[in-house]
C-alpha positions in Angstrom: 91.7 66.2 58.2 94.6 68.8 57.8 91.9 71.5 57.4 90.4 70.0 60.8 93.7 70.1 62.9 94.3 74.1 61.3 90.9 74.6 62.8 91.4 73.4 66.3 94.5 74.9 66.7 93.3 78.1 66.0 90.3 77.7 67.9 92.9 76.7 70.7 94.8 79.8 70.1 92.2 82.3 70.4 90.5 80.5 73.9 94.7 80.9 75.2 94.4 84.9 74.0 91.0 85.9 75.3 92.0 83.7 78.7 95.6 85.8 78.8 93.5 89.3 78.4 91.2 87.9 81.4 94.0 87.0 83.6 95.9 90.4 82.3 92.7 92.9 83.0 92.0 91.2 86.7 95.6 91.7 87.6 94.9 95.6 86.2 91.9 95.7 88.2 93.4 94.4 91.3 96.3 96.6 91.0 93.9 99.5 90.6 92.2 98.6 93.7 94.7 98.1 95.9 96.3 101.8 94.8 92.7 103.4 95.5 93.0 101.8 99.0 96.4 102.7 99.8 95.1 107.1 98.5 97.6 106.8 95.6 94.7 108.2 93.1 94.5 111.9 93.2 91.3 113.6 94.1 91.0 117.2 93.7 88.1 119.2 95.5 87.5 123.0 94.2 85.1 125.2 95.2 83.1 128.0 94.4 85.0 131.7 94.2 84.7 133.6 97.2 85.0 130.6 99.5 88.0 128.0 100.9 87.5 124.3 100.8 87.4 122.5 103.7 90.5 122.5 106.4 92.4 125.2 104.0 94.6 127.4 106.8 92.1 130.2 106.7 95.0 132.0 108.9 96.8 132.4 105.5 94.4 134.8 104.4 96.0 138.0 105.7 93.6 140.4 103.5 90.2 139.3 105.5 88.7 141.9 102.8 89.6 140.3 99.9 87.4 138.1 98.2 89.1 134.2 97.3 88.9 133.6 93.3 89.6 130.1 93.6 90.2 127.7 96.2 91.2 123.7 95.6 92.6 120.4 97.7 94.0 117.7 95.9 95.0 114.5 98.2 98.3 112.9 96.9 97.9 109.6 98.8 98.9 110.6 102.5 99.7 114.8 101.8 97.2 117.3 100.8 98.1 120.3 98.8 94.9 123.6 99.4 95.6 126.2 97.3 93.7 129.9 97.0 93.9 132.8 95.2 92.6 136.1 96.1 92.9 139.8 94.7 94.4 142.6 97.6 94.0 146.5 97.3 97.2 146.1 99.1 100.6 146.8 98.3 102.5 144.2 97.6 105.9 144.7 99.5 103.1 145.3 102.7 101.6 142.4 102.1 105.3 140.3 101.8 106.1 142.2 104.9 103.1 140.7 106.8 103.4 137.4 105.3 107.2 137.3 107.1 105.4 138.5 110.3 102.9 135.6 110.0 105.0 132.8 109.4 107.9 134.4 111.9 105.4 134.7 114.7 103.8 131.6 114.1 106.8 129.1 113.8 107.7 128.6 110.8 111.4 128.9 108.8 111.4 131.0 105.9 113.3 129.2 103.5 113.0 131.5 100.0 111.6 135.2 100.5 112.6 136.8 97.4 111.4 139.4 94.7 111.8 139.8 90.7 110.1 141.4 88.0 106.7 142.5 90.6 106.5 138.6 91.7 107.1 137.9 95.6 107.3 134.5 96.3 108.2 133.4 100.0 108.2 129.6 101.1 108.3 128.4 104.5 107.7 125.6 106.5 106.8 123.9 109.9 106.6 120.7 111.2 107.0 119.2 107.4 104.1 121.2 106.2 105.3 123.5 103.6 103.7 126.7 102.8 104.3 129.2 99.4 102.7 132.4 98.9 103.4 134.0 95.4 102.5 137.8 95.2 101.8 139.5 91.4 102.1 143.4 91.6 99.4 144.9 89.1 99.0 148.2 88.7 96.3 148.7 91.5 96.2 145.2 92.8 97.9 142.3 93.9 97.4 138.8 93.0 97.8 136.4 95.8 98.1 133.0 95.5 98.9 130.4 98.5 100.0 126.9 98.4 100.1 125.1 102.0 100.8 121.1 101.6 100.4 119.3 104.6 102.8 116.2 105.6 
């Protein structure tokens, strides 16, 4: 009779824990649901070298004959952060020089323009969208890598 009542209680106790990890995984899965409905996931697109994903500023691309080594988005719920690198034959104080003149002529506010150890890295913005372009003297070449984050 003891042996019966042991039985049935544990029997009770393990219907009470698989119910409680039922309940607990639907909430999970509603709560994951919800956030993928409201764009908090991140999604990251990349493409192929030599071309920009889709909506990138092409206009921030001031070497036209340089070819892009890598080009991404990645949606952070309502913002989305493109990104590119590309490889210049030119000069890197030339190229700062016309990144000023871009963003000065096109409305933006420099907020950092600023050079150390061969790296020039200039942030601006305009109308909330923020825009950083990081330029790596080399020897013969310039690494270029732009960061434009939309509101």
């Amino acid at each position: 009779m003891k042996t019966k009542k042991i039985l049935i209680t544990i029997l009770i106790l393990i219907v009470l824990i698989i119910a409680a990890g039922l309940i607990l995984n639907s909430a999970r899965q509603q709560r994951r649901a919800k956030q993928a409905s409201a764009g908090v996931y991140d999604k990251t697109i990349a493409m192929s070298p030599r071309a920009l994903v889709p909506n990138f500023p092409d206009s921030l691309v001031l070497d036209k004959n340089a070819a892009i080594t890598d080009s991404r988005a990645t949606v952070y719920g309502a913002q989305t952060q493109y990104t590119a690198s590309y490889f210049s034959t030119q000069k890197s104080p030339a190229l700062a020089a016309a990144y000023v003149k871009y963003f000065n002529s096109n409305g933006y506010t420099i907020l950092n323009n600023s050079t150390a150890n061969n790296t020039t890295a200039i942030f601006a913005v305009k109308n909330g969208n923020q825009a950083s372009i990081t330029l790596l003297s080399a020897a013969d070449k310039t690494r270029v890598s732009i960061s434009y984050m939309t509101k």
